[in-house]
C-alpha positions in Angstrom: -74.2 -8.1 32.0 -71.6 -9.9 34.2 -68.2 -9.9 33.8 -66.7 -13.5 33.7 -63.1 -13.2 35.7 -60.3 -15.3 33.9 -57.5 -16.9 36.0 -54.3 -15.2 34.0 -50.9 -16.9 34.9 -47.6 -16.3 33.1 -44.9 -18.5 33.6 -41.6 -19.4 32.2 -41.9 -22.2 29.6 -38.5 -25.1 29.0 -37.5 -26.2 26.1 -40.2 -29.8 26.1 -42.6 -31.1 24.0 -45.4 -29.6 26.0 -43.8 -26.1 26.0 -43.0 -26.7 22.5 -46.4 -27.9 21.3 -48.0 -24.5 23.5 -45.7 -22.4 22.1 -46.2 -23.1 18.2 -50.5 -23.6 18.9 -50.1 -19.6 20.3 -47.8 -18.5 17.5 -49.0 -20.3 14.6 -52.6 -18.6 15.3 -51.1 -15.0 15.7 -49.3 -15.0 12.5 -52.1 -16.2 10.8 -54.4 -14.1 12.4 -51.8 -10.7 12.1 -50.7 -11.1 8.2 -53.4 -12.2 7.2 -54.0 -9.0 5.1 -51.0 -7.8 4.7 -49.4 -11.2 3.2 -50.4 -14.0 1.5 -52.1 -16.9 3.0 -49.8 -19.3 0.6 -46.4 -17.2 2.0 -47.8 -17.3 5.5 -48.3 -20.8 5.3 -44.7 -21.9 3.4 -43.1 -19.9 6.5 -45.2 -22.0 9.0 -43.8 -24.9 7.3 -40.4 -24.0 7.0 -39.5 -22.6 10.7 -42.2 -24.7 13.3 -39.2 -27.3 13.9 -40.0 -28.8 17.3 -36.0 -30.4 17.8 -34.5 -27.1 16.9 -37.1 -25.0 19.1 -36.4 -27.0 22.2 -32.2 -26.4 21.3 -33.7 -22.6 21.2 -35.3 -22.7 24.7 -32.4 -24.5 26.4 -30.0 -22.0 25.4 -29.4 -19.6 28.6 -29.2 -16.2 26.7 -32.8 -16.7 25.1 -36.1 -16.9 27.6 -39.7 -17.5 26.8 -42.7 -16.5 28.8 -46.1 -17.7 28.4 -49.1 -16.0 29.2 -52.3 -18.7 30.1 -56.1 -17.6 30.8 -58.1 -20.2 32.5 -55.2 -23.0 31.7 -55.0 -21.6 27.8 -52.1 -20.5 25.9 -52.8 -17.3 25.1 -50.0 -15.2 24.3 -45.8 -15.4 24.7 -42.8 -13.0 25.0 -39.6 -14.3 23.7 -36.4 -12.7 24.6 -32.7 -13.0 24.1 -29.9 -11.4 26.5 -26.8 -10.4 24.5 -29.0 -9.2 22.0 -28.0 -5.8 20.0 -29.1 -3.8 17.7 -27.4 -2.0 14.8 -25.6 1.3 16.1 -26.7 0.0 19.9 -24.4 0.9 22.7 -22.1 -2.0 23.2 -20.7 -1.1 26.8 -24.9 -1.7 27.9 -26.0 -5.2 28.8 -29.3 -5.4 26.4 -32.4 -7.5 26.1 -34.3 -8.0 22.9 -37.9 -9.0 23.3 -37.6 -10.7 20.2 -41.8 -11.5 19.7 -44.5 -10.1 22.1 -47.8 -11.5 20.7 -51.4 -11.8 22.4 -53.8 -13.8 20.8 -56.4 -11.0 19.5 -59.4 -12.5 21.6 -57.0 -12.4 24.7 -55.0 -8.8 23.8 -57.0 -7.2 27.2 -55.1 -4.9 29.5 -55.2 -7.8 32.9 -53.8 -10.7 30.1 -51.1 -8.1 28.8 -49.9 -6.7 32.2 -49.5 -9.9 33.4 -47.4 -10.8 30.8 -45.1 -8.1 31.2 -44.7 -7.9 34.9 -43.6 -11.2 34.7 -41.1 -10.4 31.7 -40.0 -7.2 33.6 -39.1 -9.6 37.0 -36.9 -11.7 34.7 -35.0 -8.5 32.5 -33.7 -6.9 36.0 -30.1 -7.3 35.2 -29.8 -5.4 31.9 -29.7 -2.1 31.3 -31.8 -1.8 28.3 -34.3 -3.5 26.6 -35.3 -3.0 23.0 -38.0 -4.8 20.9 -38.5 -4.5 16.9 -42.4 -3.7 16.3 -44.1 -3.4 13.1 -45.6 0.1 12.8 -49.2 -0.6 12.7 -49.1 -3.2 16.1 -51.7 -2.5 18.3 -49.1 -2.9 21.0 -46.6 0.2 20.0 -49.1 2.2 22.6 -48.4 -0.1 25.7 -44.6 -0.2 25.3 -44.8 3.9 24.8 -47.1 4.0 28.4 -44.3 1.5 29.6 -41.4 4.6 29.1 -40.3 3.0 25.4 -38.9 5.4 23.2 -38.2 5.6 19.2 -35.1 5.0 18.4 -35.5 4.4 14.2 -36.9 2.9 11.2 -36.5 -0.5 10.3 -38.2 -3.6 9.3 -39.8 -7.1 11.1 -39.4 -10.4 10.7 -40.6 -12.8 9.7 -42.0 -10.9 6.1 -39.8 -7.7 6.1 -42.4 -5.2 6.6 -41.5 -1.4 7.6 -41.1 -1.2 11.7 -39.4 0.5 14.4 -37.3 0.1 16.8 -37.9 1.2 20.4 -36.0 1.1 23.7 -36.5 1.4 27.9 -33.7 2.3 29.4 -34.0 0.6 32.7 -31.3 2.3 34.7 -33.6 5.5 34.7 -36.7 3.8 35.8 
């Protein structure tokens, strides 16, 4: 059998329609496709409703401190990491300029190690200037592996957004990289 090769790009998306419109088809599917056994499909739903605002995304995106990355196979929205600078978390070292990667989500067809690397190395291009960077990910992600092989480390228990279930917190020091 023949392996088909997929063009992967990632790219910074603005705060426009089109990035807008990319951003909420990529997002809408992974929530849907993430909960959906762990929380209801009427919940999951009310919460699509309530947050997928397209003026108040766009205000999102065009504020400096917060950064989104799309990842695209063969011209498809795929996957995104969204990021804030100036982002702490509770009991986190003030004095350390921090990152949050604030969502990292592959769609599950697309969650392959070329689509996910690409992803990253871009996000790791535009994080250079802080010291750390710390995401919040639920404890059964598939993902918790990748940022462990990317020199993450526990730092405690907590829970996720956007349905309060039981996480962790991990974070890469990047001054000892």
């Amino acid at each position: 059998m023949k392996k088909i090769r997929m063009e992967i790009v990632s790219k910074f998306v603005v705060g426009s329609d089109q990035g807008v419109d990319e951003f909420f088809e990529v997002k809408k599917a992974f929530i849907k496709c993430s909960y959906k056994k762990i929380v209801a499909s009427e919940i999951i739903e009310n919460y699509i409703q309530e947050h997928f605002d397209h003026r108040k995304m766009i205000n999102v995106l065009n504020d400096f401190s917060n950064q989104l990355i799309m990842v695209f196979a063969d011209q498809q929205p795929v996957g995104y990491c969204f990021f804030q600078t100036g982002n702490f978390y509770p009991e986190a070292d003030e004095n350390q300029k921090m990152t949050a990667i604030k969502e990292f989500s592959l769609l599950q067809k697309y969650d392959l190690p070329e689509v996910r690397l690409s992803l990253w190395n871009k996000v790791k291009s535009a994080i250079q200037f802080a010291d750390s960077l710390w995401i919040n990910i639920r404890e059964n992600d598939s993902q918790i592996q990748f940022f462990k092989d990317q020199k993450f480390v526990f730092v405690k228990d907590t829970v996720s957004e956007p349905f309060n279930l039981p996480s962790f917190i991990y974070k890469l020091d990047l001054k000892k990289l």
